[in-house]
TIDREN-906904 format. One record per residue: residue number from 0; residue in one letter; x, y, z of N, C-alpha, C in turn. Coordinates in steps of 0.1 Angstrom, whole numbers, plus 5000, padded with zeros to 4 digits. Layout:
REM residues N
<pt num="NUM" residuo="a" n_east="X" n_north="Y" n_up="Z" ca_east="X" ca_north="Y" ca_up="Z" c_east="X" c_north="Y" c_up="Z"/>
...
END
This chain:
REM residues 148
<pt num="0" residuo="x" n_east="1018" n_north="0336" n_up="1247" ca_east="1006" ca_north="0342" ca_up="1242" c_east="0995" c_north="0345" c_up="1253"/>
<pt num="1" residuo="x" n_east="0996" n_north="0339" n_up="1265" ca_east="0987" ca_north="0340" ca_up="1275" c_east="0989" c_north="0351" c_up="1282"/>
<pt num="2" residuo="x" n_east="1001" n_north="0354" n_up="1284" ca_east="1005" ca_north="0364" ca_up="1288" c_east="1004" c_north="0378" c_up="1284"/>
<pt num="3" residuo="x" n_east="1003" n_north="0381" n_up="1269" ca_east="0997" ca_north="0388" ca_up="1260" c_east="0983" c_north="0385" c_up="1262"/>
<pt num="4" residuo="x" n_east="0978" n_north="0381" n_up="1265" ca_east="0961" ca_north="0385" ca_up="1265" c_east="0958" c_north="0387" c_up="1276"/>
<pt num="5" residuo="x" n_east="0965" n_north="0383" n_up="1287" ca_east="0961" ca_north="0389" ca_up="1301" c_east="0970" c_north="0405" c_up="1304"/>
<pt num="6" residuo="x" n_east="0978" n_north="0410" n_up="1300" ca_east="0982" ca_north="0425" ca_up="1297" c_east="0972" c_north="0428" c_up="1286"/>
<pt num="7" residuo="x" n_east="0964" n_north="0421" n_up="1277" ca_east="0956" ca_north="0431" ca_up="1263" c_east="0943" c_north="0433" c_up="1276"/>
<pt num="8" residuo="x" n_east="0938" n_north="0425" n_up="1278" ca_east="0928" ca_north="0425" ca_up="1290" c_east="0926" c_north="0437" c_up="1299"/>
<pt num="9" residuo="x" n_east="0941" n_north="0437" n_up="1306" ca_east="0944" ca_north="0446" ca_up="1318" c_east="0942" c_north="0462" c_up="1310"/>
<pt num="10" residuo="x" n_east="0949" n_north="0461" n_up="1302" ca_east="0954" ca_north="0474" ca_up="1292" c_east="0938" c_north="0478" c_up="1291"/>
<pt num="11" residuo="x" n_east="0933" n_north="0470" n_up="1284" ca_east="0916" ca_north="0476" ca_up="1283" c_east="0911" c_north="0476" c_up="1292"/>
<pt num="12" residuo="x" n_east="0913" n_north="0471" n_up="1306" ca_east="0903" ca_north="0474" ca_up="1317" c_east="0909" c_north="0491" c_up="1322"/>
<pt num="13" residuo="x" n_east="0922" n_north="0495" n_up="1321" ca_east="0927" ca_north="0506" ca_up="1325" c_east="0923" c_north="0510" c_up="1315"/>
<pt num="14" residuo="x" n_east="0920" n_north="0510" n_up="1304" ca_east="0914" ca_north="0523" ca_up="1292" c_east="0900" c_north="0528" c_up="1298"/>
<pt num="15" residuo="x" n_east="0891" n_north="0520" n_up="1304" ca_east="0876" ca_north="0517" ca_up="1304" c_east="0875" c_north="0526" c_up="1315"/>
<pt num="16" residuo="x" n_east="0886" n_north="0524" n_up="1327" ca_east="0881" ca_north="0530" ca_up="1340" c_east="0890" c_north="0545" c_up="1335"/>
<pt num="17" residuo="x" n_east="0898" n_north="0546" n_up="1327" ca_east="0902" ca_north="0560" ca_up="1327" c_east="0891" c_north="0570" c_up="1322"/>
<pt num="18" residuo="x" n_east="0882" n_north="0565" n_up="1309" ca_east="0874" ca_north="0572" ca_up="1304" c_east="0862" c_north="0573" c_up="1314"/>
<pt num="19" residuo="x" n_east="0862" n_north="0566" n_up="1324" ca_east="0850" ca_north="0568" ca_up="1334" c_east="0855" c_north="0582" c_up="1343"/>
<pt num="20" residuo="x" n_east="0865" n_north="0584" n_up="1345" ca_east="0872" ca_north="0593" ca_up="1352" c_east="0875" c_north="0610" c_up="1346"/>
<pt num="21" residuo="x" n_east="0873" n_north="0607" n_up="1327" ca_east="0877" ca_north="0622" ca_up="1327" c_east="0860" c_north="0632" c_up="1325"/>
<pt num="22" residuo="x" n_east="0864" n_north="0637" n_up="1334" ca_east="0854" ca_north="0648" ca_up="1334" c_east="0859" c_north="0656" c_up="1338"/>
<pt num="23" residuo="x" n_east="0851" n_north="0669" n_up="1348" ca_east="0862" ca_north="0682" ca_up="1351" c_east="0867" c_north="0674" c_up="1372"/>
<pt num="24" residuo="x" n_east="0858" n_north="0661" n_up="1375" ca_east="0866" ca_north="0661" ca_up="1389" c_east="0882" c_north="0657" c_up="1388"/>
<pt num="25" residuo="x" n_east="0887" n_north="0659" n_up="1403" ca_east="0900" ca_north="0656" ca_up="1396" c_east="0899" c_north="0640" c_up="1405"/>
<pt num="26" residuo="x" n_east="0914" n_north="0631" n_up="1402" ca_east="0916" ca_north="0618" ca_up="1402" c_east="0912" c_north="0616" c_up="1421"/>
<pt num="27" residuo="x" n_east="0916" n_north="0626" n_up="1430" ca_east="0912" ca_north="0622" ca_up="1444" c_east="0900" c_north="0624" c_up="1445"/>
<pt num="28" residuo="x" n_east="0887" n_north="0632" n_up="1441" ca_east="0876" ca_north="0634" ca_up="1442" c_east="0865" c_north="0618" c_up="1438"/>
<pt num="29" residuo="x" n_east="0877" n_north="0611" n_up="1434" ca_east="0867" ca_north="0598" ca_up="1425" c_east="0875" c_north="0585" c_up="1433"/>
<pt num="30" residuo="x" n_east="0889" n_north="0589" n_up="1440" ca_east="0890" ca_north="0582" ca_up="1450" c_east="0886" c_north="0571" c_up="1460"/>
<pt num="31" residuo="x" n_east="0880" n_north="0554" n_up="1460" ca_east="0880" ca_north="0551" ca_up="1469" c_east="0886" c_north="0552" c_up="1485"/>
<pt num="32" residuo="x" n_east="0876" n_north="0553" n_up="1493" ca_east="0882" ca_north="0550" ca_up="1508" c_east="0888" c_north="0542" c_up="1510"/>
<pt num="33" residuo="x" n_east="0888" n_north="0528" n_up="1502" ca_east="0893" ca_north="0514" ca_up="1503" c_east="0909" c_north="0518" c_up="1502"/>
<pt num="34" residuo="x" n_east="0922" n_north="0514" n_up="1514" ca_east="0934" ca_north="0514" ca_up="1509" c_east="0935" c_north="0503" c_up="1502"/>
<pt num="35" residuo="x" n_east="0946" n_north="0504" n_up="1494" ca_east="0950" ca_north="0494" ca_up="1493" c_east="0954" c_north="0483" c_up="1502"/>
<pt num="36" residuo="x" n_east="0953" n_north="0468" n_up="1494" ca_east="0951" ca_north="0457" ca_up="1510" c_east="0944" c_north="0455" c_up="1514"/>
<pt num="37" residuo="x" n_east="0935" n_north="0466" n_up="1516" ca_east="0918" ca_north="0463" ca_up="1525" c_east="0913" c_north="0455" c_up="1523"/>
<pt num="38" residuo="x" n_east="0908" n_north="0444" n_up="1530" ca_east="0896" ca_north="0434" ca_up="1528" c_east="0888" c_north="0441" c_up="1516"/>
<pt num="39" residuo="x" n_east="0886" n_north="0431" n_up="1506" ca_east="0872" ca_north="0431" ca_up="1496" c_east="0862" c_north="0436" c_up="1507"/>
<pt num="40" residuo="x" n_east="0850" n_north="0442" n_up="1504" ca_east="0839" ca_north="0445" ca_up="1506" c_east="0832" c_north="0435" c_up="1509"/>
<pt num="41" residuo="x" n_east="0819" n_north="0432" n_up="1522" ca_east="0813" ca_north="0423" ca_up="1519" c_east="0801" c_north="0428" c_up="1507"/>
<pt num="42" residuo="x" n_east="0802" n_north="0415" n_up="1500" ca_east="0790" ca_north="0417" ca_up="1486" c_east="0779" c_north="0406" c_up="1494"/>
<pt num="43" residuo="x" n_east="0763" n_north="0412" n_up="1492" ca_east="0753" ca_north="0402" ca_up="1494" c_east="0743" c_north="0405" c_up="1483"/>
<pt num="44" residuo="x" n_east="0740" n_north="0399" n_up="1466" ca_east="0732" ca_north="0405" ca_up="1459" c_east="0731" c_north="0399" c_up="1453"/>
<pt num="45" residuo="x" n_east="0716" n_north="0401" n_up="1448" ca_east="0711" ca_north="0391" ca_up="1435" c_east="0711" c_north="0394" c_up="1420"/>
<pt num="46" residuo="x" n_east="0716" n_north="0385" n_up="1413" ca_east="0720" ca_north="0386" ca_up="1395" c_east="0706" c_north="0386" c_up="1390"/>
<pt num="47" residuo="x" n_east="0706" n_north="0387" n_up="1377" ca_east="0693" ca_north="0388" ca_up="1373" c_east="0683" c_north="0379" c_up="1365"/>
<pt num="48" residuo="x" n_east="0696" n_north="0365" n_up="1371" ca_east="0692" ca_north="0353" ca_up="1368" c_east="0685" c_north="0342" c_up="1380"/>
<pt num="49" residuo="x" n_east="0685" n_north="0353" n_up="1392" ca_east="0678" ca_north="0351" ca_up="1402" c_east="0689" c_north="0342" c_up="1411"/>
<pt num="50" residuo="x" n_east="0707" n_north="0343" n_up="1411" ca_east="0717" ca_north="0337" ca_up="1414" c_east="0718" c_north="0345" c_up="1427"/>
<pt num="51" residuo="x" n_east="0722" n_north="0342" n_up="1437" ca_east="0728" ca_north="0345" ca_up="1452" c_east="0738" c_north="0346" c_up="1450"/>
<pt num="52" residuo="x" n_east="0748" n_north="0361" n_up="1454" ca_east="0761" ca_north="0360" ca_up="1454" c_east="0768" c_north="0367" c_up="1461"/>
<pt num="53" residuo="x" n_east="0778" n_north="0362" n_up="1472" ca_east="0788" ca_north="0367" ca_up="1478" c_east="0798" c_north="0366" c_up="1476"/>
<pt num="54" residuo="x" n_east="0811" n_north="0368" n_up="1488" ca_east="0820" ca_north="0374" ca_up="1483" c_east="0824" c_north="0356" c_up="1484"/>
<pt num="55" residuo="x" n_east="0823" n_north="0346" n_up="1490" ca_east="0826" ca_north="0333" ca_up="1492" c_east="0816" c_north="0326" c_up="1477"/>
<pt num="56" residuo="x" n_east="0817" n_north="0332" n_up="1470" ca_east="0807" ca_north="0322" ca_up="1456" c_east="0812" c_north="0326" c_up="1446"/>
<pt num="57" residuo="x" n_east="0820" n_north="0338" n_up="1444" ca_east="0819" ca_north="0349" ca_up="1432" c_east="0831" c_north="0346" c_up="1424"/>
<pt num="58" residuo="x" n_east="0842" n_north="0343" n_up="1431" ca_east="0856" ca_north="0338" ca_up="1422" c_east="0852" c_north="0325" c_up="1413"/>
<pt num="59" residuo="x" n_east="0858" n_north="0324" n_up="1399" ca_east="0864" ca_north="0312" ca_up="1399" c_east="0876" c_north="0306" c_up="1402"/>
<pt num="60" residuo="x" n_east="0882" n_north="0301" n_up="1395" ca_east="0892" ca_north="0293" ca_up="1398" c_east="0905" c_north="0304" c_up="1392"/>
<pt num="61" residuo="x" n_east="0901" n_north="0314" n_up="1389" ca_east="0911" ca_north="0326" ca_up="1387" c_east="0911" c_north="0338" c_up="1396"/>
<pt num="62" residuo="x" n_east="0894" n_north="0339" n_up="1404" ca_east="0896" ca_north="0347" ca_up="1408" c_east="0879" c_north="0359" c_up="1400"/>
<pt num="63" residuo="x" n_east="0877" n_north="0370" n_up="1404" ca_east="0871" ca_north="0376" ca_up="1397" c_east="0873" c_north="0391" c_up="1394"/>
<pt num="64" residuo="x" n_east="0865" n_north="0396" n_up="1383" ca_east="0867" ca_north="0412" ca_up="1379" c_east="0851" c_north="0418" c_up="1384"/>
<pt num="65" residuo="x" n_east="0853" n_north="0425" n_up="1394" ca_east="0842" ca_north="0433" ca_up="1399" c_east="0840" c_north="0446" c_up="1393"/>
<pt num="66" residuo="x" n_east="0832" n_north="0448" n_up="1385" ca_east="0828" ca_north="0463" ca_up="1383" c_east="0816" c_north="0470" c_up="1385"/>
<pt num="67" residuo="x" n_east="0819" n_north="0481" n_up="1387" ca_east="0805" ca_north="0490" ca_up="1394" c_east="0803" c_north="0497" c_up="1377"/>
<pt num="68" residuo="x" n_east="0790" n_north="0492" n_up="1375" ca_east="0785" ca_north="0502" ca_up="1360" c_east="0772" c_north="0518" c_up="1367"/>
<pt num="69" residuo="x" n_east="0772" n_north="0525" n_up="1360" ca_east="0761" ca_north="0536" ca_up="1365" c_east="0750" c_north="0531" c_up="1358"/>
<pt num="70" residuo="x" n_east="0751" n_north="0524" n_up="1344" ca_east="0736" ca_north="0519" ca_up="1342" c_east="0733" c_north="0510" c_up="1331"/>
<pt num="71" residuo="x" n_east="0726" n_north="0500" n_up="1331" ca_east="0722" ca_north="0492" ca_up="1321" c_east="0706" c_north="0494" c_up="1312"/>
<pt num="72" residuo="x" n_east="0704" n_north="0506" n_up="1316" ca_east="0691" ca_north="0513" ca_up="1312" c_east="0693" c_north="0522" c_up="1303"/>
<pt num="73" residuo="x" n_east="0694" n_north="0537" n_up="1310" ca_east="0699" ca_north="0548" ca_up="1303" c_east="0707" c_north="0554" c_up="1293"/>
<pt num="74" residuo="x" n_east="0719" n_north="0550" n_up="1301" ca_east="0727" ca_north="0561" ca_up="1292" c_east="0734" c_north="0550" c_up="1284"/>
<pt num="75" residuo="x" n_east="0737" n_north="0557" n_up="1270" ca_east="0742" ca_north="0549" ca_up="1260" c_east="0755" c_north="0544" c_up="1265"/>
<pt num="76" residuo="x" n_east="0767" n_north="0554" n_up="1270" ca_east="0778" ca_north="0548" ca_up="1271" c_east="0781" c_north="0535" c_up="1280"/>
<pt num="77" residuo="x" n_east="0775" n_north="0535" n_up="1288" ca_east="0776" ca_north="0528" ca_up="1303" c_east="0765" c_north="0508" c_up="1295"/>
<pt num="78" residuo="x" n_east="0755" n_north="0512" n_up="1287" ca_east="0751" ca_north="0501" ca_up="1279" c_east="0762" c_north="0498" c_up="1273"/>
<pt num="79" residuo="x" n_east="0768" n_north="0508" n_up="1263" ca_east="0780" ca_north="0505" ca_up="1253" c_east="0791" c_north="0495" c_up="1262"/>
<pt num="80" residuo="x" n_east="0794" n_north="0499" n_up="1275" ca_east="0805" ca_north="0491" ca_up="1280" c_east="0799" c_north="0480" c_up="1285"/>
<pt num="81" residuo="x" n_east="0788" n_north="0476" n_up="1288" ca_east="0784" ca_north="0463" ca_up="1294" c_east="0784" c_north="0448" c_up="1280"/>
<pt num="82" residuo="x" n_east="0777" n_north="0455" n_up="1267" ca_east="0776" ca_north="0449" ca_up="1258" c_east="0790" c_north="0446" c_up="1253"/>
<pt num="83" residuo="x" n_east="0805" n_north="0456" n_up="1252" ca_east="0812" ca_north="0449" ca_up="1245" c_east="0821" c_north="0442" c_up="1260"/>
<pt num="84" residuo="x" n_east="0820" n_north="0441" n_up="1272" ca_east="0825" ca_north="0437" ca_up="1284" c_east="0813" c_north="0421" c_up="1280"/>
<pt num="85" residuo="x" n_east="0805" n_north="0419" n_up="1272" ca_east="0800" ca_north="0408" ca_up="1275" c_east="0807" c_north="0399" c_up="1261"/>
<pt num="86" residuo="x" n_east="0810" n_north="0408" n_up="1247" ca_east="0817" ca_north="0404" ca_up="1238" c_east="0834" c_north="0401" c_up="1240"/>
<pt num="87" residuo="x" n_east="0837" n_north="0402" n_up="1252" ca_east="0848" ca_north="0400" ca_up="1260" c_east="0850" c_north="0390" c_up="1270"/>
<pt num="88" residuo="x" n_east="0836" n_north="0381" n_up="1276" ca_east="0834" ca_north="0377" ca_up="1283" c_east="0841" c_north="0361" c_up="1282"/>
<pt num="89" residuo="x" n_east="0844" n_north="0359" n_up="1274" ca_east="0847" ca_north="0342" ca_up="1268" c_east="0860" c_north="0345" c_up="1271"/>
<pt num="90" residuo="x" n_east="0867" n_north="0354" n_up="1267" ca_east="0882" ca_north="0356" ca_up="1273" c_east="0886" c_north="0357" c_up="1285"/>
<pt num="91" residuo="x" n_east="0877" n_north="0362" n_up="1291" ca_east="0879" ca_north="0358" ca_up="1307" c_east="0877" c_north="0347" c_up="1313"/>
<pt num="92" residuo="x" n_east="0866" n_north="0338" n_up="1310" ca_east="0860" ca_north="0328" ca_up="1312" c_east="0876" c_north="0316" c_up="1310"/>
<pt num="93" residuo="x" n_east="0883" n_north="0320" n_up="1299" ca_east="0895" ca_north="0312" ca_up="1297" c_east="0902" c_north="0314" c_up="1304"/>
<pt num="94" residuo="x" n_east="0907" n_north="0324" n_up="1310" ca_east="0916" ca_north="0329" ca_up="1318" c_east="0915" c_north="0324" c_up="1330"/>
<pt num="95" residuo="x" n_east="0896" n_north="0320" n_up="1333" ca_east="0892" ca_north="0313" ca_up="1347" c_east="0887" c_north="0325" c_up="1359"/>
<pt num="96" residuo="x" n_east="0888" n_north="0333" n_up="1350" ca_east="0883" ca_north="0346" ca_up="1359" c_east="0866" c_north="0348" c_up="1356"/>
<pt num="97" residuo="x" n_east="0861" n_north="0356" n_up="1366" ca_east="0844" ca_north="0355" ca_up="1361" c_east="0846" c_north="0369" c_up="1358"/>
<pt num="98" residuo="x" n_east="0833" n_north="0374" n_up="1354" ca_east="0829" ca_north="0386" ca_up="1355" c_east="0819" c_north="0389" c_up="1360"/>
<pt num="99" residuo="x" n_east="0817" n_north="0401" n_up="1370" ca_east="0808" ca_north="0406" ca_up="1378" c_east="0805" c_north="0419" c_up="1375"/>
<pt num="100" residuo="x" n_east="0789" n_north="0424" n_up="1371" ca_east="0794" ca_north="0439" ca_up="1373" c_east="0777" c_north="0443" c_up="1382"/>
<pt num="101" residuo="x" n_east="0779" n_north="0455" n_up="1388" ca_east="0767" ca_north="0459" ca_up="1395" c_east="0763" c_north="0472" c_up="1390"/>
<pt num="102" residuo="x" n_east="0751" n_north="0473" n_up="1394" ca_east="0745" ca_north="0490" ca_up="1392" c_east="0732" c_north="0486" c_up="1404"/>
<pt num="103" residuo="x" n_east="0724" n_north="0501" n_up="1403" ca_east="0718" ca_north="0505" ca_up="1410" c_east="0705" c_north="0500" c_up="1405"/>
<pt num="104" residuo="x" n_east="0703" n_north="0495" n_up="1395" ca_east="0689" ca_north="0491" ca_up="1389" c_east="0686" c_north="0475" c_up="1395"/>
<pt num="105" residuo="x" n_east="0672" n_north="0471" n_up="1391" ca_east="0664" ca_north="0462" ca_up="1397" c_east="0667" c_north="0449" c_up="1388"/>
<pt num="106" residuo="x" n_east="0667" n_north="0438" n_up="1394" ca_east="0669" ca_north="0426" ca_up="1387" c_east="0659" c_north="0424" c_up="1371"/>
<pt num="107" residuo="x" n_east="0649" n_north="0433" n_up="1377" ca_east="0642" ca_north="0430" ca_up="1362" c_east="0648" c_north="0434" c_up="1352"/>
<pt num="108" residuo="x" n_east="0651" n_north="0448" n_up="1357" ca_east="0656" ca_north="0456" ca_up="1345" c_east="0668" c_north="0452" c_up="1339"/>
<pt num="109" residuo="x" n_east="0677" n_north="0444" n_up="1351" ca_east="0688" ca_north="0437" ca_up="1343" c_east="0690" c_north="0428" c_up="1337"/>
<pt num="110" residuo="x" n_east="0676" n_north="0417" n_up="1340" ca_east="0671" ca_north="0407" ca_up="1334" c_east="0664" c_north="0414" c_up="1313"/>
<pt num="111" residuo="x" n_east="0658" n_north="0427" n_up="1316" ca_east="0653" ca_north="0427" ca_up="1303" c_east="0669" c_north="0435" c_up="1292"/>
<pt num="112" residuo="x" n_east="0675" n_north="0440" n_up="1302" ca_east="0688" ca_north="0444" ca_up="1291" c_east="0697" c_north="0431" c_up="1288"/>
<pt num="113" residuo="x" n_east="0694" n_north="0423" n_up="1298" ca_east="0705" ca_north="0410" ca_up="1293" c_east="0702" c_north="0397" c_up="1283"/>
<pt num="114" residuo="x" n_east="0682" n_north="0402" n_up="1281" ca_east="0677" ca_north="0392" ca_up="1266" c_east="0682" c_north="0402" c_up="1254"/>
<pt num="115" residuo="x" n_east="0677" n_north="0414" n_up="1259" ca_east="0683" ca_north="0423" ca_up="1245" c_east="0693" c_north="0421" c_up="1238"/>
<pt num="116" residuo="x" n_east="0704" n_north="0420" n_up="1245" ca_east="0715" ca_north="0425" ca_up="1243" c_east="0726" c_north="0410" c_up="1245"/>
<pt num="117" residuo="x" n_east="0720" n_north="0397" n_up="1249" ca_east="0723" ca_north="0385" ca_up="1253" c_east="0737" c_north="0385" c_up="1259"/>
<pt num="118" residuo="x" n_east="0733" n_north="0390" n_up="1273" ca_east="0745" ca_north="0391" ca_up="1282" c_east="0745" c_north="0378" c_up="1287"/>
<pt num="119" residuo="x" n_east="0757" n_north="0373" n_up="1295" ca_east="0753" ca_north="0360" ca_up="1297" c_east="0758" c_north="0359" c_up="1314"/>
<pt num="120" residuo="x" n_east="0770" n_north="0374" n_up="1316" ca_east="0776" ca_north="0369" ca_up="1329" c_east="0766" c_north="0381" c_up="1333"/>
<pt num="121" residuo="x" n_east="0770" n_north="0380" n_up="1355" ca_east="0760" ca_north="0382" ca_up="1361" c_east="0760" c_north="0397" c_up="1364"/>
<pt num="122" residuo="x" n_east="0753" n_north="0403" n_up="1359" ca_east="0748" ca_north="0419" ca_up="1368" c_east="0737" c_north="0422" c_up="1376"/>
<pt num="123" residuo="x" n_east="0749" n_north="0423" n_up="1391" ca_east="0742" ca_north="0423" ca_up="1400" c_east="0734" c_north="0434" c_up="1406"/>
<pt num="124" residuo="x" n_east="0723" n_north="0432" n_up="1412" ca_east="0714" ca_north="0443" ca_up="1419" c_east="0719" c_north="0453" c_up="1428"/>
<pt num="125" residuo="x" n_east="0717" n_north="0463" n_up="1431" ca_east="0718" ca_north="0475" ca_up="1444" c_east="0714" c_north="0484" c_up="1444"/>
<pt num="126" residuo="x" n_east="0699" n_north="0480" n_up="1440" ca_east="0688" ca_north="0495" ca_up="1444" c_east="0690" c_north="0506" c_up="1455"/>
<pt num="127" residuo="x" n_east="0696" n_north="0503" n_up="1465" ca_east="0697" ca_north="0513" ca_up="1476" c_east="0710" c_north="0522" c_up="1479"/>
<pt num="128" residuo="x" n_east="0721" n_north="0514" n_up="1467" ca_east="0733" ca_north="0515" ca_up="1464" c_east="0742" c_north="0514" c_up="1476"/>
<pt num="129" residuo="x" n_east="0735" n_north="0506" n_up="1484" ca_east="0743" ca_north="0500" ca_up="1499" c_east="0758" c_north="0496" c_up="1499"/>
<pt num="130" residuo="x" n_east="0761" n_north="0489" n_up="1485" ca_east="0774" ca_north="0486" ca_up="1483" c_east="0782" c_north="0497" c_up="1476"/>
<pt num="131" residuo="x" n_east="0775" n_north="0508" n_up="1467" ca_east="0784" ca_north="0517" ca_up="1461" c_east="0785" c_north="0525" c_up="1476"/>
<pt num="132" residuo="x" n_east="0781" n_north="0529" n_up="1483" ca_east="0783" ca_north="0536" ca_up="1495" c_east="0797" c_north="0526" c_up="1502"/>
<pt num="133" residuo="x" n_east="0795" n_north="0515" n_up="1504" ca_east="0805" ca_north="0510" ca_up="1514" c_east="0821" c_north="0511" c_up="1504"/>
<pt num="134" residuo="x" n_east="0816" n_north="0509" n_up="1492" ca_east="0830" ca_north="0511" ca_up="1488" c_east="0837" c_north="0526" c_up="1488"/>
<pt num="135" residuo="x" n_east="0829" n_north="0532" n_up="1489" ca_east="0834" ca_north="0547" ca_up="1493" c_east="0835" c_north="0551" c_up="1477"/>
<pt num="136" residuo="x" n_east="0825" n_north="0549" n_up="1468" ca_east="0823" ca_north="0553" ca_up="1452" c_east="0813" c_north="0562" c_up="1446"/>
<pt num="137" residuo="x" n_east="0806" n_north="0567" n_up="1460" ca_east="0792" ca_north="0578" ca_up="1458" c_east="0799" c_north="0591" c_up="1454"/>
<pt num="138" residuo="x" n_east="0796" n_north="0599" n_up="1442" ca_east="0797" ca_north="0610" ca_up="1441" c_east="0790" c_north="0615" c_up="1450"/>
<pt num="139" residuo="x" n_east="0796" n_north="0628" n_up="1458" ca_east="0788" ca_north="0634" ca_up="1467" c_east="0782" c_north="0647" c_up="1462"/>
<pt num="140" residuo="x" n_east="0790" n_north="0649" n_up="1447" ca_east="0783" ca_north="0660" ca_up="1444" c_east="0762" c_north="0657" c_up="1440"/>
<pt num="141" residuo="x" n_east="0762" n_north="0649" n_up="1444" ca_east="0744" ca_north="0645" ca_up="1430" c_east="0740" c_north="0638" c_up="1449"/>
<pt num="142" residuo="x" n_east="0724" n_north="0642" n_up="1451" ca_east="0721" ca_north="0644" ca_up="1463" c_east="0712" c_north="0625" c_up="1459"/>
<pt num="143" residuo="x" n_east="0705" n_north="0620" n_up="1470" ca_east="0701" ca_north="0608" ca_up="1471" c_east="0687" c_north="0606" c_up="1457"/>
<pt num="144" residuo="x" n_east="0684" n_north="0617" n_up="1456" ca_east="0670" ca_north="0614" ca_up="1444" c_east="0679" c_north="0614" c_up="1434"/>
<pt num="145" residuo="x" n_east="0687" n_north="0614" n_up="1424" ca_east="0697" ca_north="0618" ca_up="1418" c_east="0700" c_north="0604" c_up="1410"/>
<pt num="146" residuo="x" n_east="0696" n_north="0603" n_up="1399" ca_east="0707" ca_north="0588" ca_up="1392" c_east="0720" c_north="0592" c_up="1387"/>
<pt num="147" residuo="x" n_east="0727" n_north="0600" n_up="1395" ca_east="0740" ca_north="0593" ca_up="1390" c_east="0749" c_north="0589" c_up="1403"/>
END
């Protein structure tokens, strides 16, 4: 049965990242730089529980799921996935995996969607989007003043 919930898990994280993907670019335009193999990214960023986190704090004892969100503010869909990724969150927690996700907004703001909406794991900060750049995940079409 464990085994079945870590493929129901996986199955939904590949559902989640496909629908982030269909629009009109195609699958290389959305492409990480990262090969496969590559060293993780260094991460240095604060949750919005005022928590310190790198890439040496961030596993549990499974390991972790890092995701990049576009927003915990705006746009409905991108709330939609944080909120039911937080009604998901106890399943991973069993599994021993954390969950991590980041966007470009300010600790407050992640702080005031996480009473709303009583998120409980950590969404990290990156106002300058320092780390979506090193992962090689910036659309280049949408210029630097640009939220998306």
């Amino acid at each position: 049965m464990r085994n079945m919930n870590r493929i129901t898990l996986f199955t939904l994280l590949i559902l989640c990242l496909s629908n982030v993907m269909a629009d009109d670019r195609t699958k290389e335009e959305w492409a990480s730089n990262q090969a496969v193999g590559t060293t993780f990214p260094t991460i240095d960023a604060m949750d919005q529980f005022g928590e310190h986190w790198t890439n040496q704090n961030m596993a549990d004892r499974n390991g972790f799921i890092f995701f990049f969100n576009r927003s915990a503010n705006w746009w409905s869909y991108c709330k939609k996935q944080l909120v039911e990724l937080s009604e998901n969150n106890k399943a991973f927690a069993d599994l021993g995996v954390r969950v991590m996700v980041m966007t470009y907004e300010t600790r407050e703001q992640h702080m005031k969607f996480s009473k709303q909406y009583d998120i409980k794991y950590s969404i990290l900060s990156d106002p300058e989007s320092h780390h979506i750049r090193v992962f090689g995940i910036v659309n280049p079409k949408f210029g630097p003043d640009s939220m998306a």
